[in-house]
C-alpha positions in Angstrom: -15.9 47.4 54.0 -15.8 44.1 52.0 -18.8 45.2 50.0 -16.9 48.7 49.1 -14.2 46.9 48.0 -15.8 44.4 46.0 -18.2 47.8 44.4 -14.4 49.3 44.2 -13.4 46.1 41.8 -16.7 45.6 39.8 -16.4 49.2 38.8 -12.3 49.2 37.7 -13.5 45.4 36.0 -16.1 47.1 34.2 -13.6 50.4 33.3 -11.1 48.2 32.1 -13.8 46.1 30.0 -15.4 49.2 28.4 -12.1 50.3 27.2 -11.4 47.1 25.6 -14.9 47.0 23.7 -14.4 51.2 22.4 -10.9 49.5 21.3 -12.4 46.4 20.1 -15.1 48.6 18.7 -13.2 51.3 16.9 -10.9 48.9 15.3 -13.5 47.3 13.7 -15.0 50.1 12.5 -11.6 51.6 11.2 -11.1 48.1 9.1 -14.8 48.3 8.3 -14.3 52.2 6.5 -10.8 50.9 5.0 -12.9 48.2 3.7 -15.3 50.3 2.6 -12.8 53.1 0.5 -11.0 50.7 -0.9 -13.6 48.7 -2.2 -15.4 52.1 -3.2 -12.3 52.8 -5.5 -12.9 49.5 -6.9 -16.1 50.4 -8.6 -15.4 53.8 -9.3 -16.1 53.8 -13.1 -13.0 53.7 -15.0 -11.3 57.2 -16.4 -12.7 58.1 -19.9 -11.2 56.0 -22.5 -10.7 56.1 -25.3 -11.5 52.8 -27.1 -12.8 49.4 -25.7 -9.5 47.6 -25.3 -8.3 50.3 -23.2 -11.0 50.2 -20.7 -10.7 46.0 -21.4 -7.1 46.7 -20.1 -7.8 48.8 -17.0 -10.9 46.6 -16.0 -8.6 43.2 -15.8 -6.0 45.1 -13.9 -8.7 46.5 -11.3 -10.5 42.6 -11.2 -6.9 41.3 -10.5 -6.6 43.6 -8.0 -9.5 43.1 -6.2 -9.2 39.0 -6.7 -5.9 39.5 -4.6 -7.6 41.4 -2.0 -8.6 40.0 1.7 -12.6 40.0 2.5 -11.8 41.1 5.8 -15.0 38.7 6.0 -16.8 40.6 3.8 -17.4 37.7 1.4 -20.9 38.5 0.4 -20.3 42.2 -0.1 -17.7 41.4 -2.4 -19.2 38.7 -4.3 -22.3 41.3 -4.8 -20.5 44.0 -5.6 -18.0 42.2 -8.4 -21.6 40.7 -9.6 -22.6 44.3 -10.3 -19.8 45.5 -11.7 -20.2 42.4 -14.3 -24.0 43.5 -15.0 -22.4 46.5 -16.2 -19.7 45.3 -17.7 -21.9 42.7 -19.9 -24.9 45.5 -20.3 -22.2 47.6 -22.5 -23.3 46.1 -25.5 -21.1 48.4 -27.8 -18.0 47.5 -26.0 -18.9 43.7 -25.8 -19.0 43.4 -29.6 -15.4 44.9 -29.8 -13.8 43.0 -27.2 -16.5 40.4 -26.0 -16.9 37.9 -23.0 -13.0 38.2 -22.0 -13.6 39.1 -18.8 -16.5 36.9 -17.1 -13.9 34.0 -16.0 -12.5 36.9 -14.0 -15.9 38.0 -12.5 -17.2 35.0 -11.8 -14.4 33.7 -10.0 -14.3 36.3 -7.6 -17.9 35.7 -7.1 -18.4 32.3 -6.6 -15.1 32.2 -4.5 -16.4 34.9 -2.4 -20.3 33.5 -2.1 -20.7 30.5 -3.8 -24.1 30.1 -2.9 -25.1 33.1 -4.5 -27.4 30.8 -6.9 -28.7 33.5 -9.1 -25.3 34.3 -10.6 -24.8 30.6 -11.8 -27.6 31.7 -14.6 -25.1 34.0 -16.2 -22.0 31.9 -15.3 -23.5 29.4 -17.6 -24.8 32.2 -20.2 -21.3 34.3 -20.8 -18.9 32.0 -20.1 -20.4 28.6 -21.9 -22.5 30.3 -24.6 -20.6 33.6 -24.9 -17.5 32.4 -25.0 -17.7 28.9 -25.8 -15.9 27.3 -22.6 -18.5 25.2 -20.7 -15.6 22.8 -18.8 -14.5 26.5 -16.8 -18.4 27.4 -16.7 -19.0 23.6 -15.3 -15.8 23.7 -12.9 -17.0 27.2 -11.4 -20.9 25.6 -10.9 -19.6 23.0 -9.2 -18.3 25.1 -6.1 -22.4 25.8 -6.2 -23.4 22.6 -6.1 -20.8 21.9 -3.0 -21.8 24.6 -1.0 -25.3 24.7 -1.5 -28.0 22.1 -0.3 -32.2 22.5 -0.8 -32.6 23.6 2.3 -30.3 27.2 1.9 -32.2 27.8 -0.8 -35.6 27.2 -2.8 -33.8 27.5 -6.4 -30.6 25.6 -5.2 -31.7 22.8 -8.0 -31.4 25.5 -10.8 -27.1 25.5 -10.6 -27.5 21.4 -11.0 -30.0 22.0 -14.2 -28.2 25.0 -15.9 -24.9 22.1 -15.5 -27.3 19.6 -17.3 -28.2 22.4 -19.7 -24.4 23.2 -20.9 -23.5 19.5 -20.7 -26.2 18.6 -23.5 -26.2 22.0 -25.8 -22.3 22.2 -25.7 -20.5 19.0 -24.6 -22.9 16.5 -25.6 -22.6 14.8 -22.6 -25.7 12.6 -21.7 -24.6 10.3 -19.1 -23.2 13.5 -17.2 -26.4 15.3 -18.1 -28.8 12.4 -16.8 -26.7 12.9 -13.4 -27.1 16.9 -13.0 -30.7 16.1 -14.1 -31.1 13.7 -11.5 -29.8 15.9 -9.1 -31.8 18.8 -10.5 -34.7 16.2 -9.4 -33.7 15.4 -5.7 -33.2 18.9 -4.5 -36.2 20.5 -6.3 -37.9 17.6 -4.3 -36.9 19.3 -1.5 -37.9 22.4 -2.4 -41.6 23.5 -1.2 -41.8 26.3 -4.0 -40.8 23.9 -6.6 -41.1 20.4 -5.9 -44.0 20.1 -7.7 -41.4 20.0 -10.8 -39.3 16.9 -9.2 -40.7 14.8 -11.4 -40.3 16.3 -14.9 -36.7 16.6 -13.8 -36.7 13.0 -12.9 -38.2 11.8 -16.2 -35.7 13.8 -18.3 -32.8 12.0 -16.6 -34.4 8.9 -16.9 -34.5 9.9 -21.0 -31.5 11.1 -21.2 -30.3 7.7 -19.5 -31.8 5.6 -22.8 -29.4 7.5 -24.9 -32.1 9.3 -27.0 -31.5 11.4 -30.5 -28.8 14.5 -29.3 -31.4 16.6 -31.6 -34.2 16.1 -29.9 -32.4 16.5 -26.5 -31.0 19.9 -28.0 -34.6 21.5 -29.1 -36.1 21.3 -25.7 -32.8 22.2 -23.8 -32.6 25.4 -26.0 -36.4 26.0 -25.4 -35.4 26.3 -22.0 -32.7 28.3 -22.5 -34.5 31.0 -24.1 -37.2 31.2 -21.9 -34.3 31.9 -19.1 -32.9 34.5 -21.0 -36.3 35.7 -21.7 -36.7 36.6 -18.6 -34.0 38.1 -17.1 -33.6 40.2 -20.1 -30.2 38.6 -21.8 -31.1 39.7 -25.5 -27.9 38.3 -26.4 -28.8 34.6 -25.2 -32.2 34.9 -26.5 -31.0 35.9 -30.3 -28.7 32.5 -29.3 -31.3 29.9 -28.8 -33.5 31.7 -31.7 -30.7 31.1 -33.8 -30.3 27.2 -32.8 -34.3 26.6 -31.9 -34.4 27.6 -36.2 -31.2 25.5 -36.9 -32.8 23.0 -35.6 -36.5 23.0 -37.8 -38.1 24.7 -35.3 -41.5 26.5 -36.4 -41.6 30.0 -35.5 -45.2 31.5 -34.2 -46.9 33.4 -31.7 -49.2 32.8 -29.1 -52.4 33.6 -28.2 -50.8 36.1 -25.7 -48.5 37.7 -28.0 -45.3 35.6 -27.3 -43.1 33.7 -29.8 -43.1 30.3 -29.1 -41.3 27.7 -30.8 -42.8 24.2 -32.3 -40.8 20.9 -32.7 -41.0 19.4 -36.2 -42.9 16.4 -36.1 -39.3 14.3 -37.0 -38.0 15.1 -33.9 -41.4 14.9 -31.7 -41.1 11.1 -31.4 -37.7 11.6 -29.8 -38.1 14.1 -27.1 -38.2 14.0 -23.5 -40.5 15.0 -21.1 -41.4 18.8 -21.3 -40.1 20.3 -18.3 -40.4 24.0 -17.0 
């Protein structure tokens, strides 16, 4: 008798259990597919317009929008997909001539608020908002929620958000003794990197240059080197016509390699007074 009645309560414990979890369960997946149209709406490509300022207009209202909208703790999802609304948005060459870079503080506060470990979007905070539109204190304030978040150990190119800090501080601000710090820092996390810590060092000995308060020119060349290699890569024409531009200001000799690529020589006035190469 005692056992039927304790069957008898197991099974009404494990009724009254199951409906919680479908509850539990369909709520969550009613707040996941809310989520899911809403957020849906947000990247539905804007209504034909018909100039750039309009769709400018519409696309700040929509980022405002979504900016003011709860996660739902779906931080990364958001971060990736405002990320890939700005690919598009900064892709539209036509449109960015007419309006330009307006909108990338917008984009890239969403994103780093949302996931600011997201490293690889720090390479284009520090391309369209410091070289595109000239404001590398907001570019520098948005890395820094990187560098707080992140550590070596999340992940292997964590360094890069401390280097491309270094980076704007020497091309835009002129700011060596901040430079020689993110440089340093570029140099302890790489360290800790397994992928890259055979780099550590050339880090290390371009802080410790920067620290002797070398020739800003000098500095500049092989910061803009690196800067259109970067570019090179992930396919940022604009950046890479950019550092062309300055390499050339600069005395730079134009020539290509063996392999076909343009490299970029320092003049011999300014080879005495450059750091370390670094990659």
């Amino acid at each position: 008798m005692r056992f039927s009645v304790v069957v008898l309560s197991v099974r009404q414990t494990w009724k009254s259990c199951s409906g919680i979890i479908a509850h539990v369960t369909i709520a969550a997946v009613a707040i996941a597919g809310v989520i899911t149209i809403q957020y849906d709406r947000l990247k539905q490509p804007s209504i034909t317009l018909e100039t750039p300022e309009q769709a400018e207009h519409q696309e700040r209202v929509r980022l405002t929008l979504l900016s003011k909208m709860p996660s739902f703790g779906f931080d990364n999802m958001v971060a990736n997909w405002t990320f890939l609304n700005f690919v598009q948005y900064y892709g539209d060459a036509p449109a960015r001539k007419v309006t330009g870079f307006s909108l990338a503080p917008q984009y890239f506060d969403i994103v780093t608020r949302h996931d600011p470990r997201f490293v690889d979007s720090y390479l284009f905070v520090s391309g369209s908002i410091s070289h595109q539109l000239g404001q590398p204190e907001l570019a520098l304030k948005l890395m820094k929620r990187g560098t707080d978040a992140l550590t070596p150990q999340m992940h292997p190119k964590a360094f890069s958000v401390w280097r491309f800090a270094g980076l704007d501080q020497i091309l835009l601000l002129g700011d060596l003794p901040g430079a020689a710090k993110s440089f340093e820092m570029t140099a302890k996390w790489a360290a800790e990197s397994e992928d890259y810590k055979q780099f550590a060092p050339n880090f290390q000995e371009t802080a410790n240059f920067l620290k002797t308060k070398p020739n800003i020119e000098a500095v500049q060349f092989q910061a803009w080197q690196v800067v259109y290699q970067d570019a090179l890569e992930v396919g940022d024409q604009q950046s890479v016509d950019r550092a062309r531009r300055e390499l050339l200001k600069l005395g730079a000799i134009e020539r290509k390699n063996e392999q076909g690529e343009t490299v970029f020589i320092m003049p011999t006035a300014l080879q005495e007074k450059a750091p370390p190469r670094q990659r």
